[in-house]
C-alpha positions, 0 to 999 in steps of 0.5 A: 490497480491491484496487479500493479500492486502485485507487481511492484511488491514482488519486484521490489521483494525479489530487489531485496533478495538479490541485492543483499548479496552484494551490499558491504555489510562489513566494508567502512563506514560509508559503505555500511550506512549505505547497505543498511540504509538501502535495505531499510527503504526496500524494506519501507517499499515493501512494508507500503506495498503490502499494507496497500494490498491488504487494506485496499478500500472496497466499493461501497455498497447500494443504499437500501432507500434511495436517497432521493425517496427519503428527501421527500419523505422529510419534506412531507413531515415539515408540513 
């Protein structure tokens, strides 16, 4: 999963780099929303790809008390 991860942000960086050379960032109109629009969801890509990389969740960890040991321990208190 994390290679996957890695994989994806680097390729999606690399994307970017290469492909802003050839956006018309100074052509009409239509070609400008076009370049500037681009570049904003590589930028998104990017952006979510990373954040996941960072802030994955970790395995939790074992419960000191067995869950199972502190039901019974209830039961006898009840009576």
């Amino acid at each position: 999963m994390k290679q996957r991860l890695f994989m994806s942000f680097l390729l999606s960086v690399a994307m970017l780099i290469y492909g802003a050379e050839y956006l018309p960032y100074d052509g009409t109109v239509i070609d400008q929303i076009f370049a500037w629009s681009w570049t904003v969801f590589a930028l998104l890509v990017i952006g979510g790809n990373g954040l996941h990389l960072l802030y994955q969740r970790r395995p939790k960890k074992e419960v000191a008390v067995p869950i199972r040991y502190r039901q019974n321990s209830r039961e006898k208190l009840r009576g």
